[in-house]
C-alpha angles and dihedrals in degrees: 000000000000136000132239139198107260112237114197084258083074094057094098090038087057102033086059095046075061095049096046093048099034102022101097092036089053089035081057114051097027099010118242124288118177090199092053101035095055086044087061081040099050094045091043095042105101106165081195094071097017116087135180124245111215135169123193103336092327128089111218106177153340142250134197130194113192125170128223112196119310101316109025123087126164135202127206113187126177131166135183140219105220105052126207129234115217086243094058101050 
């Protein structure tokens, strides 16, 4: 496994890893609205602190490092189980 820098072509990759690991628990407590679901995507999505986890030729997550002042990281990982080719994205 290796990771990679995220490019803007990565955002729906990404925005469905989010979909796949959050969507029943937001479904859940708000219900699911794709609008309004890529918008927060679209908002949240920084291919600067996001990266893409492969392995072999398939990405198969995603992870995200943001700081927050002088003490305070955080890490967002998410992976999926059904990984994606580059030809099939």
């Amino acid at each position: 496994m290796r990771d990679i820098p995220a490019t803007p072509a990565d955002s729906e990759f990404c925005y469905q890893l989010h979909k796949a690991a959050m969507g029943s628990y937001v479904t859940a407590i708000w219900g699911w609205d794709d609008q309004v679901q890529h918008d927060f995507h679209a908002r949240a999505f920084s291919p600067a602190h996001w990266q893409i986890i492969t392995a072999g030729q398939a990405d198969i997550g995603m992870k995200e490092v943001a700081r927050h002042g002088d003490n305070n990281i955080k890490i967002t990982m998410r992976l999926t189980h059904n990984p994606v080719s580059p030809s099939n994205t």
